[in-house]
C-alpha positions as CSV (number, residue, x, y, z in Angstrom):
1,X,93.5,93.2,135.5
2,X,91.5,92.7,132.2
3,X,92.2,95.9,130.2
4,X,90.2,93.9,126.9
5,X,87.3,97.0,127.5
6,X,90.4,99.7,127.5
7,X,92.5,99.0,124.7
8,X,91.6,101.2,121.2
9,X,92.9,98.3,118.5
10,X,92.6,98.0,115.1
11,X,92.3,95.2,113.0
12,X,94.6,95.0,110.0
13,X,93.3,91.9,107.6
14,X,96.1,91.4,104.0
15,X,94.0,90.2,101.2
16,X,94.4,89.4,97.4
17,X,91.8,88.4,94.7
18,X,90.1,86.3,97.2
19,X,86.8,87.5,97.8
20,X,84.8,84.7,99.0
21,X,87.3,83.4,101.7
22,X,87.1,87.1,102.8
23,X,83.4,87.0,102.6
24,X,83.9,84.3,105.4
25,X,86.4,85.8,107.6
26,X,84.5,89.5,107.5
27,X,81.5,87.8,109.1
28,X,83.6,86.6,111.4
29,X,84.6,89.6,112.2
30,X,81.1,91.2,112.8
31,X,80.2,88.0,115.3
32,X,83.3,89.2,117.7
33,X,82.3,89.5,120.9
34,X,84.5,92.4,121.3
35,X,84.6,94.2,118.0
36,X,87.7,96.3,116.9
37,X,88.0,100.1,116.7
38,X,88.1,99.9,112.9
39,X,88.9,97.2,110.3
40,X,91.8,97.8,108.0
41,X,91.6,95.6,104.7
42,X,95.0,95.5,103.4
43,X,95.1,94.7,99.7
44,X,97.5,93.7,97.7
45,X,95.9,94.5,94.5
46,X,93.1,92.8,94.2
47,X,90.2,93.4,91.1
48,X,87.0,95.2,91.6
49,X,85.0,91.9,93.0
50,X,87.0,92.1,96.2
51,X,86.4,96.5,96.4
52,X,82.4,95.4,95.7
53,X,82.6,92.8,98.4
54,X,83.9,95.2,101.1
55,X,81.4,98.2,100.0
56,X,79.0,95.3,100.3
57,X,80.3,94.8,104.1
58,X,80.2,98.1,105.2
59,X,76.9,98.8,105.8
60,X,76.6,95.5,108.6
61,X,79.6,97.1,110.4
62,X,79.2,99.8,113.3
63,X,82.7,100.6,113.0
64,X,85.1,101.8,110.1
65,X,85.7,99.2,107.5
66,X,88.8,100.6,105.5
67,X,90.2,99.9,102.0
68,X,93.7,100.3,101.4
69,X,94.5,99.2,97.9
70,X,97.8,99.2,95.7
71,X,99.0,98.3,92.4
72,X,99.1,94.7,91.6
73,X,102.8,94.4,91.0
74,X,103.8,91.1,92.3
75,X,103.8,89.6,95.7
76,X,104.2,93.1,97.9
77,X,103.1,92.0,101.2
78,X,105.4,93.9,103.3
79,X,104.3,96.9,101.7
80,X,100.7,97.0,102.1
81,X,101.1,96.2,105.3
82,X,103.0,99.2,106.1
83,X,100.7,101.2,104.1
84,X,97.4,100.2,106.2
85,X,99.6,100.2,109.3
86,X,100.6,104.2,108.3
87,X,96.5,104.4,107.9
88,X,95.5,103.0,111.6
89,X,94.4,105.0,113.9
90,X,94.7,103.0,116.9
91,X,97.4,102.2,119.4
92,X,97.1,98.4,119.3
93,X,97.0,96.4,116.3
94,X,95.7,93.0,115.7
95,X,96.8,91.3,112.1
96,X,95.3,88.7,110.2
97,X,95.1,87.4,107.0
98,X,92.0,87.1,104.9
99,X,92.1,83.2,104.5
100,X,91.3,82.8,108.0
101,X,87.9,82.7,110.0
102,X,88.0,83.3,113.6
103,X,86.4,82.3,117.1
104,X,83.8,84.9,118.2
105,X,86.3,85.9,121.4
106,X,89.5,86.4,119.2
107,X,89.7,90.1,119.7
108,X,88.7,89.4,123.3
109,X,91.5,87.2,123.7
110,X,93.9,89.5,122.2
111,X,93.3,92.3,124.2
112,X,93.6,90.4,127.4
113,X,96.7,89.4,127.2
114,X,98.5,92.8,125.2
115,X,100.9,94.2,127.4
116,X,103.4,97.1,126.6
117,X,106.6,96.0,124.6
118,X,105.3,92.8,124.0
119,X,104.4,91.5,120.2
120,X,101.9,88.4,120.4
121,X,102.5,85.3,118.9
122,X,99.3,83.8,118.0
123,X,98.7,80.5,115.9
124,X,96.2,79.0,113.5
125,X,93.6,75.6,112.9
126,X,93.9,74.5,109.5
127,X,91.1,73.3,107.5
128,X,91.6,70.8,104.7
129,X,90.6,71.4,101.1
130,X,87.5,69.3,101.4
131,X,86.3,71.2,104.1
132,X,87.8,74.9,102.8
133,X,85.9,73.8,99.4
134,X,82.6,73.7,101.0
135,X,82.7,76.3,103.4
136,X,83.6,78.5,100.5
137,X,80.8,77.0,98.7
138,X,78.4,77.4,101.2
139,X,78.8,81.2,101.7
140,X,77.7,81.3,105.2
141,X,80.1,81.3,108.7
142,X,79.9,77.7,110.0
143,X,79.8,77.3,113.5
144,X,82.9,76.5,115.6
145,X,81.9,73.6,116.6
146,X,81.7,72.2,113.0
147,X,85.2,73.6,112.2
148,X,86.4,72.1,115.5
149,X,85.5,68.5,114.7
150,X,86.8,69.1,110.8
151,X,90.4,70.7,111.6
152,X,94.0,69.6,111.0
153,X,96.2,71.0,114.3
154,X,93.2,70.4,116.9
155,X,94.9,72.0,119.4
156,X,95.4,74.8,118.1
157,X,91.2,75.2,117.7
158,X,91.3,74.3,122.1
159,X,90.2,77.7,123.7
160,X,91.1,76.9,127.5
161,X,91.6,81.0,129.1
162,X,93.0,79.6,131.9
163,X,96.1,78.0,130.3
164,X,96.9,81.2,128.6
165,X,98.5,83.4,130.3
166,X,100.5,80.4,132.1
167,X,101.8,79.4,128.5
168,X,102.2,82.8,127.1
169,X,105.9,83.0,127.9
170,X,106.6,80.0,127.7
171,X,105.6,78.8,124.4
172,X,108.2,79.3,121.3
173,X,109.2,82.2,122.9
174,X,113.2,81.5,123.6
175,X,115.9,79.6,121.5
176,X,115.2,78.7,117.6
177,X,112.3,79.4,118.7
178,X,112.5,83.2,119.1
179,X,110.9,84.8,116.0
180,X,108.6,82.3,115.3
181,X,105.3,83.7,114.2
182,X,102.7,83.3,111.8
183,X,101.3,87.0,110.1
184,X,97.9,85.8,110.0
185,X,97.2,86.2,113.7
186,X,100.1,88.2,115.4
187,X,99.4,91.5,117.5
188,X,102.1,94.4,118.1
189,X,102.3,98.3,119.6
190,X,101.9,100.8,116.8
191,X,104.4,103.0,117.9
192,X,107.2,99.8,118.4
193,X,106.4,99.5,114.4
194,X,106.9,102.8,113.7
195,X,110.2,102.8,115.8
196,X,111.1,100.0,113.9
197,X,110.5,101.4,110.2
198,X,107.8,98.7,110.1
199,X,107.7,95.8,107.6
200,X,111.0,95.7,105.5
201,X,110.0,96.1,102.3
202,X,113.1,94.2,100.5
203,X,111.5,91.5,101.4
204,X,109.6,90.4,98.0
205,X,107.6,87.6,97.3
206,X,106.4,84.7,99.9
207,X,108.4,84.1,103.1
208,X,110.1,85.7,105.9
209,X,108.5,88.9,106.1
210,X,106.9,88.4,109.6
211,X,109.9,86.6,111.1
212,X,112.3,89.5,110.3
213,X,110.0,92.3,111.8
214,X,109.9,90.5,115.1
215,X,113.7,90.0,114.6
216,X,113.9,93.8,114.6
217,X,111.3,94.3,117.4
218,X,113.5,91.7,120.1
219,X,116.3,94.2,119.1
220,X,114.3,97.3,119.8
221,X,113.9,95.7,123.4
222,X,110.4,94.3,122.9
223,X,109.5,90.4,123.8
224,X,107.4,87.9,122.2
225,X,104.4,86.4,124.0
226,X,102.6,83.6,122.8
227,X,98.8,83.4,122.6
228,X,98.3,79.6,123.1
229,X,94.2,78.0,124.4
230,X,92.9,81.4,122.8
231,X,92.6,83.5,120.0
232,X,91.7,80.6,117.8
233,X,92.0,80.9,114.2
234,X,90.7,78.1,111.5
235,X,92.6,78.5,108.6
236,X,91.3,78.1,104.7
237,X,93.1,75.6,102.3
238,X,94.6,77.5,99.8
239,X,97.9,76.7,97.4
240,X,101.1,77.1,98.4
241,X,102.2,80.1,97.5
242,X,105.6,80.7,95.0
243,X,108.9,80.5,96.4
244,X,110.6,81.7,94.2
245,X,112.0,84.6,96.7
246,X,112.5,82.3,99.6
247,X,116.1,81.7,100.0
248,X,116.5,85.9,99.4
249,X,114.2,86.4,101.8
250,X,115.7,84.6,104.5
251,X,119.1,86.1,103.7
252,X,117.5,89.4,104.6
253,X,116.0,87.5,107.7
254,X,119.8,86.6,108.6
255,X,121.1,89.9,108.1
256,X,118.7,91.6,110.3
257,X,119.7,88.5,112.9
258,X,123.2,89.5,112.7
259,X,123.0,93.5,112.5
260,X,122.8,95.9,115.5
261,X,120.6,98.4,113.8
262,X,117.3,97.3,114.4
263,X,115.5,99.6,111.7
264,X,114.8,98.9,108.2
265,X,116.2,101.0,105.3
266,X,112.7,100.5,103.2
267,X,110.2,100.7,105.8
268,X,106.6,102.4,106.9
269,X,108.2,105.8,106.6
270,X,107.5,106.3,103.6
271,X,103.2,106.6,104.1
272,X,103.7,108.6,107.9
């Protein structure tokens, strides 16, 4: 049955100090076919052009457009995450990142295929810097069929509905495999996050942060599900990121692999 029309979900989008490829992914927001309950920007301390940007937003939206700021103290992913998770007030939530601008039935397709104690797996299109430079230059949502033709990862921009639900656990969901995901389309259960303690906040700086809290949620008895021929994502060329904190953050990764406990000592707690 298609519970897409039942499910209350919000939409939890991490941003920092990048205004215009949020400017992109908002408006993709307001073309869903399905819109959210509410939209949760998650910001990782970004200056006053992103706050004006979003105030700028709120009027198009017919449902809650939400600020959660914090100190710009170094890469804190993990922790404004929690801290806009702790702020939803929906049972389902979508996450994204704000680098990314998605297909007009991506809540759509999220919603069809949530199921309880399952976190979804979703994956991403990437465009290349020639064609991130001008859509950020042009300022206005390009259609999908122009992003289609200029992607890297083409299948990944394929949206057959059909295929879904035959690949969903089937696809990375077993072996090496197992807590493969990428934070800038995933979907999870409020209340498994909250069981969990939500995003470990040890984890500092780029890398792992995602992989760990679906480490957690397997141990907490939930399953991954991937959302493969839907729930497309195009993804804007940006720099790599430092990795400075890598090989730290996948020894916390490894811990939480080879612990019982599936809670985290620094977690969501703290804003509930």
């Amino acid at each position: 049955m298609d519970n897409s029309h039942m499910i209350k979900c919000s939409l939890i989008i991490s941003t920092y100090n990048w205004p215009e490829a949020l400017n992109l992914c908002l408006q993709s927001v307001l073309k869903q076919s399905i819109l959210p309950s509410e939209v949760i920007i998650a910001d990782d301390g970004s200056k006053d052009n992103t706050r004006q940007l979003i105030d700028n937003f709120r009027p198009l939206f017919t449902i809650p457009l939400i600020h959660v700021w914090q100190e710009d103290k170094g890469f804190q992913l993990s922790k404004i995450r929690n801290k806009a998770i702790a702020k939803s007030n929906y049972e389902y939530l979508i996450q994204i990142d704000g680098d990314v601008i998605l297909n007009k039935h991506f809540i759509a397709d999220h919603l069809k295929i949530a199921k309880r104690d399952k976190v979804i797996a979703g994956s991403r299109a990437l465009l290349n810097k020639r064609i991130s430079d001008y859509v950020l230059r042009e300022k206005t949502l390009p259609s999908d069929s122009f992003l289609k033709r200029n992607c890297e990862h083409k299948l990944n921009s394929i949206r057959i509905k059909a295929l879904t639900n035959f690949l969903s656990n089937k696809y990375k969901v077993s072996g090496k495999n197992k807590h493969y995901v990428k934070g800038c389309n995933m979907a999870f259960w409020k209340k498994d996050i909250i069981e969990i303690n939500g995003y470990n906040e040890k984890i500092f700086g780029w890398g792992s942060e995602d992989q760990e809290l679906v480490a957690r949620l397997i141990k907490a008895g939930k399953k991954k599900l991937s959302l493969k021929m839907s729930g497309i994502v195009f993804h804007i060329w940006h720099k790599t990121a430092s990795k400075q904190q890598e090989d730290k953050n996948i020894q916390i990764l490894k811990n939480a692999l080879l612990q019982s406990n599936y809670t985290c000592e620094l977690g969501i707690n703290q804003y509930l």
